[in-house]
C-alpha positions as CSV (number, residue, x, y, z in Angstrom):
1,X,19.5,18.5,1.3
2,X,19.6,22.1,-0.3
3,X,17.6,22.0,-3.8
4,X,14.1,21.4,-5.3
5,X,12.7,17.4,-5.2
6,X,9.6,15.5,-6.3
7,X,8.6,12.9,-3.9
8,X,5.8,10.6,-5.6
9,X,4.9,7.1,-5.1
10,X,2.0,4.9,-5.6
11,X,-1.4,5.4,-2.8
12,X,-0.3,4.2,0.2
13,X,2.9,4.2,-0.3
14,X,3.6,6.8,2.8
15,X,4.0,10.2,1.6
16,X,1.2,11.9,4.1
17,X,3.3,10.2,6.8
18,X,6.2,11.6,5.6
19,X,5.8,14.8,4.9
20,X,3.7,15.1,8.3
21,X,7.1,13.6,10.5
22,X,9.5,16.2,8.2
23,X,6.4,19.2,9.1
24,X,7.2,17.9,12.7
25,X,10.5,19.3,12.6
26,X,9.6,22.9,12.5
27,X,5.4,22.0,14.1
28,X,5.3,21.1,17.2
29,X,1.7,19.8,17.1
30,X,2.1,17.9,13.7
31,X,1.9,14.5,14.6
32,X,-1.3,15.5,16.7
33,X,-3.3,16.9,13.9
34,X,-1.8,14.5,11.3
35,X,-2.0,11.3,12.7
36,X,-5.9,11.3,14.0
37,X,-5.7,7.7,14.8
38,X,-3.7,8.6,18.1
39,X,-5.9,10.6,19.7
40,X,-8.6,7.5,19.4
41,X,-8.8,5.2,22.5
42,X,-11.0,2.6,21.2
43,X,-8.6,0.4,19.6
44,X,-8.9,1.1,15.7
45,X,-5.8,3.2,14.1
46,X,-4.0,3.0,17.4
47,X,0.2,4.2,17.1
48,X,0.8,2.3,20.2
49,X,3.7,0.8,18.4
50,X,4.5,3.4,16.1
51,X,8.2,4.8,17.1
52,X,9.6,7.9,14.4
53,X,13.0,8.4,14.2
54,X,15.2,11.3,13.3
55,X,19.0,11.9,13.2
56,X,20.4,14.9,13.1
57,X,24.1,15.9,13.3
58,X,25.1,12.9,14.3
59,X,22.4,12.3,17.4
60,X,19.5,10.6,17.3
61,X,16.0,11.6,18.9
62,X,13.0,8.8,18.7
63,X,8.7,9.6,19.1
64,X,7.1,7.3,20.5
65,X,3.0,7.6,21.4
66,X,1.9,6.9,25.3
67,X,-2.0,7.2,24.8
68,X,-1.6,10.9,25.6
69,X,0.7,12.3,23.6
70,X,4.2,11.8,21.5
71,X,7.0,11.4,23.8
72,X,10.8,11.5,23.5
73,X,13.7,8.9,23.8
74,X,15.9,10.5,25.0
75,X,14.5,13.8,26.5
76,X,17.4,15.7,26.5
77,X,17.3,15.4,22.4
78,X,13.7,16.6,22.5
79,X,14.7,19.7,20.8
80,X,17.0,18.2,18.6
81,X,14.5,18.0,15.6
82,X,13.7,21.6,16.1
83,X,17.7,23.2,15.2
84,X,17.6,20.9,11.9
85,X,15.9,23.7,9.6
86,X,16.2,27.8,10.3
87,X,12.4,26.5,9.9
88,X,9.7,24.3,8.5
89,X,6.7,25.5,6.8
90,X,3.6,23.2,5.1
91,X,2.1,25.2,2.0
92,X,-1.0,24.2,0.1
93,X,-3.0,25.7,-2.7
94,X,-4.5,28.8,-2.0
95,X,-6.4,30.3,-4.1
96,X,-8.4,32.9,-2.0
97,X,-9.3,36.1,-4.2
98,X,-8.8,40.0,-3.0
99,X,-11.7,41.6,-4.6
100,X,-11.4,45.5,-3.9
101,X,-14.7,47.4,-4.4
102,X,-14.4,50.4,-6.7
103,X,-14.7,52.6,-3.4
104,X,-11.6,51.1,-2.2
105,X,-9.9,51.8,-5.6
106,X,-11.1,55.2,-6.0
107,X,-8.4,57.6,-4.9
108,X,-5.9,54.5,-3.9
109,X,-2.4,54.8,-5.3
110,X,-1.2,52.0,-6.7
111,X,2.4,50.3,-6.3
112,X,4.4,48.3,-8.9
113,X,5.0,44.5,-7.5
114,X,8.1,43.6,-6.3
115,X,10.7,42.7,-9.4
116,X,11.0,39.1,-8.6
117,X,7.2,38.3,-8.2
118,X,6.8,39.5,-11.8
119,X,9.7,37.4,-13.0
120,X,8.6,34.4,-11.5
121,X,5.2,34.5,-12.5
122,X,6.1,35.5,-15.9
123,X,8.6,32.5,-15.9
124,X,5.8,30.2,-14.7
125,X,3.1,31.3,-17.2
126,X,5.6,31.9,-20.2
127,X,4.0,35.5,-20.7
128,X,5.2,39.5,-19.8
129,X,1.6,40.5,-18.7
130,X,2.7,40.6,-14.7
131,X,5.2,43.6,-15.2
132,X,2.3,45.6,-15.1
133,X,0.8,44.2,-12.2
134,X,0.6,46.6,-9.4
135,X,-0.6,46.5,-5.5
136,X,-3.3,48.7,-3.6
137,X,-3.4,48.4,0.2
138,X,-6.9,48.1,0.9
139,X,-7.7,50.7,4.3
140,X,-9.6,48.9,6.9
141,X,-9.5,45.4,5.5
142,X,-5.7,45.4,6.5
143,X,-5.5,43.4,2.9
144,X,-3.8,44.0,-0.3
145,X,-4.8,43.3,-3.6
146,X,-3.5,42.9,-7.2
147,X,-4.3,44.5,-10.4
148,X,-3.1,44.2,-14.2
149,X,-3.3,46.7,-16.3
150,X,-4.4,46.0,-19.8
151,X,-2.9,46.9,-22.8
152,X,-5.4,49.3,-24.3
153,X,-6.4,52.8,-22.8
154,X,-9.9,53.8,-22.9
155,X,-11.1,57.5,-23.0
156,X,-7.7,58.4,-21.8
157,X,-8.2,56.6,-18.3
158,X,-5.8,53.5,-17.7
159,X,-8.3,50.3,-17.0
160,X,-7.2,47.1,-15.0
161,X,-8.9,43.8,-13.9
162,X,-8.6,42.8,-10.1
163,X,-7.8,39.2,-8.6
164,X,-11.2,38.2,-9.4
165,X,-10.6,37.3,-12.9
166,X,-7.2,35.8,-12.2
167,X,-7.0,31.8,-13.4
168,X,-7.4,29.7,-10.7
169,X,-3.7,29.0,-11.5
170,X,-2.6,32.4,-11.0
171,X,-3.6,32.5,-8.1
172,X,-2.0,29.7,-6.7
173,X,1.2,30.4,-8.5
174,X,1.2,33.7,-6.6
175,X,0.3,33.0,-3.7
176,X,3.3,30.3,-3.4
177,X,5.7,32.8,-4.9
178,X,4.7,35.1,-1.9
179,X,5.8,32.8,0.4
180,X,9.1,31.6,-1.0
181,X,9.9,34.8,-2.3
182,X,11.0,35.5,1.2
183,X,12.4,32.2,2.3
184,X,15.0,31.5,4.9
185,X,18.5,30.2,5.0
186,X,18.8,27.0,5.5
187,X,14.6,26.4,5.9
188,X,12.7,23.6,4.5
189,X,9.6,24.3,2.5
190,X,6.5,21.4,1.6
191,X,4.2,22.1,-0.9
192,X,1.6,19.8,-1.1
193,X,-1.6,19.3,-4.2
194,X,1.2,20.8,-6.0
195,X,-0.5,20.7,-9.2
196,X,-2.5,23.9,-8.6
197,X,-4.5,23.8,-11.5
198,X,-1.8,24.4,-13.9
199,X,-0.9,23.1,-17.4
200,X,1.4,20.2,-17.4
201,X,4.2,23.1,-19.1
202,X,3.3,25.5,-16.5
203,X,4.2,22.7,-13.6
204,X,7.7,22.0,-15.4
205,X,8.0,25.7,-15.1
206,X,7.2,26.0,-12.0
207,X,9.4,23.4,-10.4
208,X,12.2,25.2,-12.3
209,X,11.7,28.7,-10.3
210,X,11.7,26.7,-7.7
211,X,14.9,24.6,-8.3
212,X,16.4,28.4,-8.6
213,X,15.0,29.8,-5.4
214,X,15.7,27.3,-3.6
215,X,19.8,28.0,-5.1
216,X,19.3,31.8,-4.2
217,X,18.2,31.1,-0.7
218,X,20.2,27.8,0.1
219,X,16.9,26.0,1.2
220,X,15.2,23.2,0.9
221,X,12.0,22.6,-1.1
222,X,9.7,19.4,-0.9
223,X,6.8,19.3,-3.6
224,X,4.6,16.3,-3.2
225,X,3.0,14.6,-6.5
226,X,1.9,12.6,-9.0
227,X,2.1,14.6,-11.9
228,X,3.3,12.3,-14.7
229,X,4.6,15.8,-16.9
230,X,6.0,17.0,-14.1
231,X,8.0,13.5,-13.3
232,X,8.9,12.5,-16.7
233,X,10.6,15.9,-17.2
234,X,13.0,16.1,-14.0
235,X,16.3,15.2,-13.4
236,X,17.1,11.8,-11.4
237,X,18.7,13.3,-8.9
238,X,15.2,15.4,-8.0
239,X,13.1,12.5,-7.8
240,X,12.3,10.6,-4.0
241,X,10.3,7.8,-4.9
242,X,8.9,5.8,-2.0
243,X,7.7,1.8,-2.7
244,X,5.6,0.0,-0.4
245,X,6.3,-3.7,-0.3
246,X,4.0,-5.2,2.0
247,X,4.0,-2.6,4.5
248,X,7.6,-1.9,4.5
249,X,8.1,1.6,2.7
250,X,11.9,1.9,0.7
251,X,13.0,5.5,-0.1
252,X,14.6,5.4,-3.6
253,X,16.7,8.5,-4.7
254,X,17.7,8.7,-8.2
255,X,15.8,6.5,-10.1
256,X,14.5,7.0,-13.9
257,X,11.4,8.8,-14.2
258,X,10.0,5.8,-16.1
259,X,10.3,3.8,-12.2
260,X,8.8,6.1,-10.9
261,X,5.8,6.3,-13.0
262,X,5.2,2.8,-13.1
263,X,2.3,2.6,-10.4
264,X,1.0,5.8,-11.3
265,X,-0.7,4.7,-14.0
266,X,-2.2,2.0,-12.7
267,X,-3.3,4.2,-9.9
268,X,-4.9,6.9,-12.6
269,X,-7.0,3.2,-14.1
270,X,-8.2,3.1,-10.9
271,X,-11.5,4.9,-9.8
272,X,-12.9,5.5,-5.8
273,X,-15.7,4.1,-5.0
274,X,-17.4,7.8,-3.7
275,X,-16.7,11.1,-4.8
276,X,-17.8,13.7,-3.1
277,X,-18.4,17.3,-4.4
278,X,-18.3,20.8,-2.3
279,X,-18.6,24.2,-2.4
280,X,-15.6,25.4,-0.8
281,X,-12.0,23.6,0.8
282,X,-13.9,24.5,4.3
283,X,-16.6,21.9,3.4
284,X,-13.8,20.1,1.8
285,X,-12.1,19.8,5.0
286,X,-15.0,19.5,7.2
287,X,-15.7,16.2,4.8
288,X,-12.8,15.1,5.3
289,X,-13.0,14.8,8.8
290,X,-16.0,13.5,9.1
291,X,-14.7,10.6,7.4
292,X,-12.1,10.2,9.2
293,X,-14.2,10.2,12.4
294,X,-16.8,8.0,10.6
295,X,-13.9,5.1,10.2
296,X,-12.9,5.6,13.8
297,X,-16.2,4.3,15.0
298,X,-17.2,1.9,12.5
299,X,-16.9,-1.7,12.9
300,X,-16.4,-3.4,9.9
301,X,-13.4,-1.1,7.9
302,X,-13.1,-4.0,5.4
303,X,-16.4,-3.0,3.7
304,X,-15.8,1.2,3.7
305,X,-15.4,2.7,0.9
306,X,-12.5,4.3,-0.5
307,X,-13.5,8.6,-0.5
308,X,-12.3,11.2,-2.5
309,X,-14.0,14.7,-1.6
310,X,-13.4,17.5,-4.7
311,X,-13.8,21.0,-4.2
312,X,-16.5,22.1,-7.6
313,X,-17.7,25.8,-6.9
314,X,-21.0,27.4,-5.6
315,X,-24.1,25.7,-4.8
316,X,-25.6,26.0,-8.3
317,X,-21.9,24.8,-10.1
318,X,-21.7,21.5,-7.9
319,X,-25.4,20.8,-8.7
320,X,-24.9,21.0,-12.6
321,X,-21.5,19.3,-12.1
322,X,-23.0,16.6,-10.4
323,X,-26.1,16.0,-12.8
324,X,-23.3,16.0,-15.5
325,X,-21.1,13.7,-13.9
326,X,-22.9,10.8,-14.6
327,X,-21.3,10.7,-18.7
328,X,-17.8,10.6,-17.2
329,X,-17.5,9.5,-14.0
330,X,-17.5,5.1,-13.9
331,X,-20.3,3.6,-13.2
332,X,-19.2,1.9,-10.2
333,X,-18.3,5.3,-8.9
334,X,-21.3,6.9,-6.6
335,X,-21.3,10.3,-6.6
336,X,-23.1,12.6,-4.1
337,X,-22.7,16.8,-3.6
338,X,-22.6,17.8,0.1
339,X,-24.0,21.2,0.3
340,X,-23.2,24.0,2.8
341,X,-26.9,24.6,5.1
342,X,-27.6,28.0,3.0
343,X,-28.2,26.4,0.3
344,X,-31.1,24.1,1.2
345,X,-33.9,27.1,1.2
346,X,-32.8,28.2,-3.0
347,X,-32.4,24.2,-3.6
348,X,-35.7,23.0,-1.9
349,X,-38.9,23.1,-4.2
350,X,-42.3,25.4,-2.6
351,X,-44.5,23.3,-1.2
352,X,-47.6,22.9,-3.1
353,X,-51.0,22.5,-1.6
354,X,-53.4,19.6,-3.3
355,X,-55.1,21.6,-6.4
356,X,-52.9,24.3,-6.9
357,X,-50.4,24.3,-10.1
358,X,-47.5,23.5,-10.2
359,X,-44.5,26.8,-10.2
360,X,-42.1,26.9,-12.3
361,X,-39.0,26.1,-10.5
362,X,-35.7,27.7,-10.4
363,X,-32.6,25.9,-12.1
364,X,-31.4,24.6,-8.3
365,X,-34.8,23.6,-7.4
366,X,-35.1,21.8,-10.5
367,X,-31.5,20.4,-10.7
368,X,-32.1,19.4,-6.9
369,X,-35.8,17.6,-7.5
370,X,-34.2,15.2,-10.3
371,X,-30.4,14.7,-8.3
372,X,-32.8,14.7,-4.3
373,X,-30.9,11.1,-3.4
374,X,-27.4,12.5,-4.4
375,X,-27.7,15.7,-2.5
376,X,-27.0,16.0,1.3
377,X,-27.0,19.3,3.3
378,X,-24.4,19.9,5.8
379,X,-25.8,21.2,9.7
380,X,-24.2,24.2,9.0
381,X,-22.5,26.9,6.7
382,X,-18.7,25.4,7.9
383,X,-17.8,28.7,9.0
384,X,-21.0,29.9,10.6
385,X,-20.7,26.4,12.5
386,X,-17.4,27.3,14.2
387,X,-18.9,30.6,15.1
388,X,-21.7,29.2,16.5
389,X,-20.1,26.3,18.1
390,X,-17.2,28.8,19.7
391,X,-19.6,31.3,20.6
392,X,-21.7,28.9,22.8
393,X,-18.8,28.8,25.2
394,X,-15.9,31.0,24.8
395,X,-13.7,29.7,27.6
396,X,-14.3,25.8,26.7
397,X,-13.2,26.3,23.0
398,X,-10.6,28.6,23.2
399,X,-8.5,26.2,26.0
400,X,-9.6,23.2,23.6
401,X,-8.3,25.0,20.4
402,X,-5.1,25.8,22.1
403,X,-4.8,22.5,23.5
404,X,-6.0,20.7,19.9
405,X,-3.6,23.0,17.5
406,X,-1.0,23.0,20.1
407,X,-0.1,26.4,20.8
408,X,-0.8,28.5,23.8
409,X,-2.3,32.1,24.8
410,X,-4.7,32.0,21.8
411,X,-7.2,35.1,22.6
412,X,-10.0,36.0,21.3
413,X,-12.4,38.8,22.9
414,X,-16.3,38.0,23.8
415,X,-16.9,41.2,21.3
416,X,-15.3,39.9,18.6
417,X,-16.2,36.4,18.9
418,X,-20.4,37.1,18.9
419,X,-20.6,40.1,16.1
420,X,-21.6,37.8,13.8
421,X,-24.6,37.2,15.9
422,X,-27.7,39.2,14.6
423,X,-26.8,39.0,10.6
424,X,-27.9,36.9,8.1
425,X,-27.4,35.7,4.6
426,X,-23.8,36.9,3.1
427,X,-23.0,39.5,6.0
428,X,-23.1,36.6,8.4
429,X,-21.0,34.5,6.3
430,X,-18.0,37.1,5.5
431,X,-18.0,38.0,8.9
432,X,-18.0,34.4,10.2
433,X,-15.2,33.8,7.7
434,X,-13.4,36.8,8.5
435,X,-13.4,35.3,12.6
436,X,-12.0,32.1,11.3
437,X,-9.4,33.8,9.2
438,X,-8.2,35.7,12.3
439,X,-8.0,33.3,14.2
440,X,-6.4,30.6,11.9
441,X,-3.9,33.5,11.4
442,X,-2.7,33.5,15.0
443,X,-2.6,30.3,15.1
444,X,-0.1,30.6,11.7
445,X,2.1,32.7,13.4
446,X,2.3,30.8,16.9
447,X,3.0,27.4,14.8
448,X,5.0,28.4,12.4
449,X,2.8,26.8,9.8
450,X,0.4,28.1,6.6
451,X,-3.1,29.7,7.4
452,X,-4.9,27.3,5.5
453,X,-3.2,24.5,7.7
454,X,-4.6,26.3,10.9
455,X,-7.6,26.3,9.4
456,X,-8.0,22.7,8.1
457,X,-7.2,21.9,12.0
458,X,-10.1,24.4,13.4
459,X,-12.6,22.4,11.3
460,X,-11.4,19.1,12.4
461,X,-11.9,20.7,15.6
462,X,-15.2,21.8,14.3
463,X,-16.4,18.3,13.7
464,X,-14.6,16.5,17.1
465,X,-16.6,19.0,19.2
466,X,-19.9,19.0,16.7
467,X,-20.3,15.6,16.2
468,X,-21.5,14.6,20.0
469,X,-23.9,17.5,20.5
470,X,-26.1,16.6,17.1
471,X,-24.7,12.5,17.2
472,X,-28.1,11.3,15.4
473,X,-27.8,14.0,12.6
474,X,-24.0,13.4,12.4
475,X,-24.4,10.2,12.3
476,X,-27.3,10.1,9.9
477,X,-25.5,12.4,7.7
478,X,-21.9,9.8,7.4
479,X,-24.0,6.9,6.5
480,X,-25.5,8.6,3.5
481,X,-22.0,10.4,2.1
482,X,-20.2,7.3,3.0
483,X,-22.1,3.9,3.1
């Protein structure tokens, strides 16, 4: 299966389960944290029948699930799955920013980028700006960061901009370049929400570099979506188009880009019934879970709503994208912002005793006051929840994050686990983030997975271990972001 493909298909059709039972083959936790409806026991989503099957060099291996966990038939093929790929790995956007302060610049020599980062991004963006891109290693952030040097020179001093005032695009671009740039022999790579932001040429270009890495390195490379440009522009031979026909999923390979465009468009007609906006992909995943939880103990599914939760900006951004929403978002569409806890105290109006004038509010209080029923507040900062909700008992939730993301001898010291404890405002929430990075970074490296996989799963975690402690807010807060 060496090459680049497309695998698309209409909703439904099967490509989450997909891609999670291929992830499986280099994850052993995979079908843990990607099928939630077998760790339920009440009945709803249950894979008691659910049997995955894999074939690989001529044996076969089979997964069933025993109301405890994935078992398999027979068990001395167990590790077939694992010797099909030199290894697996599950890549999403990322667009995290490394913004160096000019006191970690000052006096920091700066290194040209490798030569085949600049060619592929100046492949992917049609330009020659990144062969004067350069790197700084950052001392005592144990981070690096990017910087372009500008054409001009100023006063005789060369000037740059950092990573903060990269396109969202760029930093996507790069960031998956990073990782492919030193791919394995013989490995299999998903990249999922492949879109990244880019321009519909950009994607064309970008499935191109990597149609050639995937040459250079004699691997495999899986990019999941429905990207019309991106379809009508490849090769037959790169598309995997699946078709669901009444529950039964058919794998076609090779068919004109015209097939496999055909429910596409009727899906792009049709709108959700709630979108959701956040601040962050934390929130966004925290969201997400909630959902899912929020289906597993609800009793009628046939009147929930479908849910798509979209990732805006800052406080202030989702509440002006929201209020804005309204002239092209379809009626029949509800839309609601879900805001991270720290923004309730700038959002909320003062209080105004009887006979006093009114203040002038603040563009959030004022955005809020008109928008109050479409705005919800999380419990928590997401981040500053897992601190807190580790913290409260390291032992518990370090044997329960093991267990949950399937790895073992995840440490993390008392010390380093309460020094968020005491701060407040931003310096509580970079140094809770910077504890959930870590972390979600071991867990990368015992998994053999991407950080912001290892993340995603420490929220779900987040919200499977929050959700019984506050039930009546929990609760309270599903019915209004979903009923």
């Amino acid at each position: 299966m060496q090459g680049a493909y497309i695998l698309t298909g209409a909703n439904g059709c099967g490509k989450t389960s997909l891609l999670v039972a291929l992830h499986r083959m280099g994850a052993s936790n995979a079908f843990q944290t990607g099928f939630p409806g077998a760790r339920q026991a009440n009945g709803i989503d249950g894979l008691e029948d659910a049997i995955i099957s894999y074939a690989v060099h001529g044996k076969d291996v089979s997964y069933r699930y025993n109301d405890i966990r994935w078992s398999a038939t027979p068990k001395s093929n167990s590790k077939l799955i694992s010797g099909a790929f030199s290894e697996v790995q599950f890549l999403k956007a990322d667009s995290s920013r490394v913004e160096p302060t000019p006191n970690e610049l000052k006096g920091a020599r700066k290194y040209p980028v490798d030569v085949d980062l600049k060619n592929f991004l100046n492949s992917v963006f049609d330009t020659e700006k990144f062969n004067h891109m350069y790197k700084v290693k950052l001392r005592g952030r144990n981070a690096e960061a990017h910087l372009i040097e500008l054409g001009g020179v100023q006063g005789r001093r060369k000037t740059y901009y950092s990573e903060k005032s990269f396109s969202l695009g760029e930093l996507c671009v790069m960031k998956l370049a990073q990782r492919l740039l030193s791919a394995k022999n013989g490995a299999l790579y998903i990249v999922d929400e492949f879109e990244m932001a880019l321009h519909p040429a950009a994607q064309i270009r970008l499935f191109e570099q990597l149609q050639l890495l995937s040459k250079k390195y004699n691997c495999s490379v899986l990019v999941s979506t429905h990207s019309s440009s991106l379809i009508k522009s490849a090769s037959r031979s790169s598309i995997i188009y699946l078709e669901n026909n009444a529950g039964n999923v058919t794998v076609h390979r090779n068919v004109y880009p015209t097939y496999a465009l055909q429910h596409i468009t009727v899906d792009d007609d049709v709108s959700v019934d709630r979108l959701v906006f956040v601040e962050d992909i934390s929130a966004k995943y925290c969201v997400e879970n909630m959902w899912r939880q929020y289906i597993a103990i609800s009793n009628n599914l046939q009147s929930l709503p479908t849910i798509r939760v979209v990732v805006i900006g800052g406080y202030k951004e989702v509440l002006r994208f929201l209020d804005r929403s309204s002239s092209f978002i379809p009626k029949h569409t509800k839309s609601i912002a879900a805001l991270d806890a720290d923004a309730e105290v700038p959002c909320l109006p003062p209080t105004v005793q009887v006979g006093m004038p009114l203040p002038e509010l603040t563009v959030p209080q004022s955005l809020y006051k008109s928008l109050q029923g479409q705005v919800v507040f999380l419990p928590w900062t997401p981040e500053v929840g897992f601190c807190e909700l580790f913290a409260q008992d390291l032992k518990k939730h370090l044997a329960g994050i093991n267990q949950y993301c399937g790895v073992m001898n995840l440490k993390v010291s008392a010390a380093v686990a309460r020094k968020y404890i005491g701060l407040q405002g931003k310096p509580l929430r970079d140094e809770c983030k910077r504890i959930v990075d870590m972390i979600s970074s071991d867990i990368a490296n015992k998994k053999s997975c991407s950080i912001e996989r290892a993340g995603e799963d420490l929220f779900a975690y987040l919200i499977k271990e929050y959700w019984p402690t506050d039930k009546q807010t929990m609760d309270r807060l599903a019915g209004k972001l979903f009923s």
